[in-house]
C-alpha positions as CSV (number, residue, x, y, z in Angstrom):
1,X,-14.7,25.9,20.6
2,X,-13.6,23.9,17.4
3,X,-10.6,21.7,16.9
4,X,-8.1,23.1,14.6
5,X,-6.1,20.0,14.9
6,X,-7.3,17.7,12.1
7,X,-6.2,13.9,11.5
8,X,-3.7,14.9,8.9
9,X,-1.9,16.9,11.3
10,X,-1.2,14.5,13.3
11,X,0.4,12.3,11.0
12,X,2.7,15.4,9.9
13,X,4.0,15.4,13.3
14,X,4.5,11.8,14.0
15,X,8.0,11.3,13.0
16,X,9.1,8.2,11.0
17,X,11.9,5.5,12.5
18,X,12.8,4.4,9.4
19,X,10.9,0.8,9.5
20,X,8.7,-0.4,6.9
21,X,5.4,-2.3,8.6
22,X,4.5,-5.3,6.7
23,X,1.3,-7.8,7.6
24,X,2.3,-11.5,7.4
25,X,-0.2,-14.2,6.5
26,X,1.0,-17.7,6.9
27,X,-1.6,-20.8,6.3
28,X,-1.2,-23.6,7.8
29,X,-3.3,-27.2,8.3
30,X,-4.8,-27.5,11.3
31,X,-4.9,-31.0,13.2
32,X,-9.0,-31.6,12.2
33,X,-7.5,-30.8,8.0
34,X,-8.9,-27.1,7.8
35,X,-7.0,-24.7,6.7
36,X,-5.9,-21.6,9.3
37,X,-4.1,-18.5,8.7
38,X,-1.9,-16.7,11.0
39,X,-1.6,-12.8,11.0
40,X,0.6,-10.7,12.1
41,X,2.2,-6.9,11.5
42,X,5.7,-6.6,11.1
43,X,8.8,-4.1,11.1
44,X,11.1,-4.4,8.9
45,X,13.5,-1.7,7.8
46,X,14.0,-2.2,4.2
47,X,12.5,-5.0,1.8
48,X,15.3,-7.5,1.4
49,X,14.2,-8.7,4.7
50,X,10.6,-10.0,3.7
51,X,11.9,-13.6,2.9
52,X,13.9,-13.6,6.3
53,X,10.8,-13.3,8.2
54,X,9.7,-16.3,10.5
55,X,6.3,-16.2,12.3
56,X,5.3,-19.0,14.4
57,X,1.6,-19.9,15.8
């Protein structure tokens, strides 16, 4: 029997909670001098809060 249910339907279900998700990339030095980047995904709920953010190693 064959799915009826295709990937877009899914995502019409799935209801929204309002937040916004945002990847971070900080760089920072690492203690040999290379440079390292930190990633992370974030929720925020509305853009004004971009420059608020803090992400630590």
């Amino acid at each position: 029997m064959a799915k009826t249910q295709t990937f877009s339907d899914k995502l019409k279900k799935k209801k929204g909670d309002g937040l916004i998700s945002i990847k971070v990339i900080k760089g920072y030095r690492s203690e040999i001098g290379s440079t390292r980047f930190l990633e992370k995904f974030v929720k925020i709920e509305s853009a004004d809060q971009i420059e608020k953010l803090d992400i630590s190693k």
